[in-house]
N, C-alpha and C positions, 0 to 999 in steps of 0.2 A: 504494500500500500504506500503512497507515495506521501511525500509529507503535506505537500499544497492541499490533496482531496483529504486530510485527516482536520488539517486546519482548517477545512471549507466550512464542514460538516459540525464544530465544534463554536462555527460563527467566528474564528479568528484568521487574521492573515501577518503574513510575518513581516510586510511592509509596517503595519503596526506597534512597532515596541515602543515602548513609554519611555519619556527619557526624563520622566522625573529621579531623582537622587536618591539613592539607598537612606532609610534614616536610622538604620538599624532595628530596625522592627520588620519583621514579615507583615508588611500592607499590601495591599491586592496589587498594585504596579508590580511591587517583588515578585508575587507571587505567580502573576503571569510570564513573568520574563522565564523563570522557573520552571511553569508549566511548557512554556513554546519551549524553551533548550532541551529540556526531556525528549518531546516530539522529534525532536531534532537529532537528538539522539541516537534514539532508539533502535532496536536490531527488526530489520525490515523483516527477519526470516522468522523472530521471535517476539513478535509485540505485547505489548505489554495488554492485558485481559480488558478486559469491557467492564469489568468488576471495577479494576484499580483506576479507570478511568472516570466512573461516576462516583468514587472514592472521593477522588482529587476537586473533582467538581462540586463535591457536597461540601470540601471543608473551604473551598473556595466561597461559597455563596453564603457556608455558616461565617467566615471572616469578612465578607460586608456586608450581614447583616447585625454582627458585632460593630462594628465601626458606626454605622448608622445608629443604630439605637444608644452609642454611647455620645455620639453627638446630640440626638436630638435630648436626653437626658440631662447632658449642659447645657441647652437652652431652657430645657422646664426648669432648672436651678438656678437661671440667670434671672428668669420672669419673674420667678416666687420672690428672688428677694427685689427686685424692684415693687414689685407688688406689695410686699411690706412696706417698703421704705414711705411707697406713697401714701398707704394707711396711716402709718406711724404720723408724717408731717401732718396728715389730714388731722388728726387730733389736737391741734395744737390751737387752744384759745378754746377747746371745747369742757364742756366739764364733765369729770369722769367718779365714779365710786370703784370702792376697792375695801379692801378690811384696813383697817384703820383708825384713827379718832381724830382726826383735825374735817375743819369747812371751811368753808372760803366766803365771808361778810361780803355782800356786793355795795356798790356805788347806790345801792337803793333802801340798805340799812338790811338785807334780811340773808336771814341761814339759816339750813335745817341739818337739823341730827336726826339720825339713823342708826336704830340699836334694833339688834333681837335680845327678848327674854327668856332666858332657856325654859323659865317654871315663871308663875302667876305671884306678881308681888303684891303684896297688901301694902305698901310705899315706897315711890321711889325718887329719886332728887338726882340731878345733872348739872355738874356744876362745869364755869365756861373757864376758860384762861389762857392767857397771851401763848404766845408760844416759850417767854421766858419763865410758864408757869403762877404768873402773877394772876387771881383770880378775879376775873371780870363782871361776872352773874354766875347768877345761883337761882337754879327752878325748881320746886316741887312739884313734880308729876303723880303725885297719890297714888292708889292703886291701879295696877296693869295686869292685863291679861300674859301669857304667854307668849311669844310670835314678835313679828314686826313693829315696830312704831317711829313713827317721824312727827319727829317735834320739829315746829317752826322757833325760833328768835327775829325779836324785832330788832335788833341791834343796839339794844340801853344796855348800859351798867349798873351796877349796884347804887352809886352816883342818881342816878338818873339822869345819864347823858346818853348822846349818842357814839357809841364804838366806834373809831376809823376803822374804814373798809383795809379788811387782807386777812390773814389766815388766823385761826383758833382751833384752839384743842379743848377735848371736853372730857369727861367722863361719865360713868351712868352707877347710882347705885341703887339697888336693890335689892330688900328686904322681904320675908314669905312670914306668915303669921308666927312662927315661931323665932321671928329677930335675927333667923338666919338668912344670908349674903345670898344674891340669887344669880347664876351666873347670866355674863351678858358678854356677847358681842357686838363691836361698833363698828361702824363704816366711815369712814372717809369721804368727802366732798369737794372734791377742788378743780379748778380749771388749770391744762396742762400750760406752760408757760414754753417750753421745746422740747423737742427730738433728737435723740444721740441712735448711733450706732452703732454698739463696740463687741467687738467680738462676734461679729454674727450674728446680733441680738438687737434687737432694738429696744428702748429706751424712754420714757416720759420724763422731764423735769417737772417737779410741783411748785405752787407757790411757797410751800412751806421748806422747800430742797429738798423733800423725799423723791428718790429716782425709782420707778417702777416699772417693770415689762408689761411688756404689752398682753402678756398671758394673765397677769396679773390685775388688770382690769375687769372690771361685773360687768358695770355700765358704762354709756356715754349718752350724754344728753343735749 
C-alpha cells in the first residue's frame, strides 16, 4: 500500500506538516508529525494492523478533546471570577446584614436592631453604644416571644439629643421567668463602604472597619 492512498484515506497529506515548534509536551501538531513519520515508515510488506491504527487515532482525538475542554475550563474560571468581582463592587453603598451587632444611624436619625431569641423572655433591654463602647441609649423591650425581632431607634440619647449619623453597636438582654439569661443572637446592619480582592476572595469594607466575605453576607437591601 502506498503511503499517498494511506494518507488519503486517513484525511491527511504530507504536503501538510505543521510547522508550529515543539513545546515539549505531546500536543496534536506533535502528535501528527509522529503519526505521518510512522506512515512513512512503515514496512510496506508488514503494516502495521487496522487495530493499532484506530489505537492511534482514539488517543489522538482523546488528546484534543483534553486540550479543549481544558481550555474552555479557563474560560468558565476567568468568567466566574469577573463575575464576582462585579457583584462584589455592585454592593458597595448598599446595605447589607450579616451576624453581628453594630447598625448604621442614617442622615434621617433612624436604625434598626435585629436579634433572635432562642426561648420567650418575660424582659428584655438593649442597650446602644459608640463604637468606643461609651453608652448612648438604653430600651426596654419587656416581654418577647421567641424568634425574630426588629427594633427601630429614633436616633436620641439618653440626653435627649439627637445621635450623629454612623455606626453603633448594641447588645440585647434577656431574661425567662426564672431571672435566667436567655440566649440571643444579633445581626449587623450597615452599608458596604468598598470592595477588596485578596487572595481569591472577595471582600466588603464596613462603616465600622469590619471586612467581610461575601459568603458571609444574609442580606442586601
Amino acid at each position: 500500500m502506498e503511503v499517498n492512498s494511506v494518507l488519503d484515506s486517513l484525511g491527511l497529506t504530507r504536503a501538510a506538516e505543521p510547522s508550529t515548534a515543539p513545546t515539549g509536551g505531546l500536543d496534536r501538531n506533535t502528535f501528527l508529525r509522529l503519526f505521518i513519520t510512522q506512515l512513512k515508515n512503515q514496512n510496506p510488506l508488514n503494516p502495521q494492523a487496522n487495530e493499532e491504527f484506530v489505537a492511534q487515532l482514539a488517543q489522538f482525538t482523546s488528546l484534543e478533546q483534553a486540550e479543549e475542554t481544558t481550555s474552555l475550563l479557563g474560560q468558565l474560571l476567568v468568567q466566574g471570577e469577573q463575575r464576582a468581582r462585579l457583584e462584589t463592587v455592585g454592593l458597595i453603598g448598599r446595605e447589607i446584614e450579616a451576624v453581628g451587632n453594630t447598625v448604621e444611624l442614617d442622615d434621617a436619625g433612624t436604625a434598626s436592631f435585629v436579634f433572635d431569641l432562642l426561648a420567650e423572655a418575660k424582659n428584655t433591654n438593649l442597650a446602644i453604644s459608640d463604637l468606643q463602647g461609651n453608652v448612648v441609649q438604653t430600651m426596654t423591650l419587656g416581654p418577647l416571644a421567641a424568634g425574630r425581632h426588629e427594633v427601630q431607634w429614633d436616633g436620641l440619647t439618653v440626653q435627649g439629643t439627637q445621635a450623629e449619623p454612623g455606626v453603633y453597636q448594641f447588645a440585647v438582654l434577656g431574661v425567662n421567668a426564672e431571672g435566667l439569661g436567655v440566649g440571643t443572637s444579633t445581626f449587623l446592619r450597615e452599608s458596604v463602604r468598598s470592595a477588596v480582592w485578596e487572595n481569591g476572595q472577595a471582600q466588603v469594607l464596613l462603616g465600622s472597619g469590619r471586612s467581610l466575605t461575601t459568603s458571609e453576607v444574609l442580606t442586601v437591601f
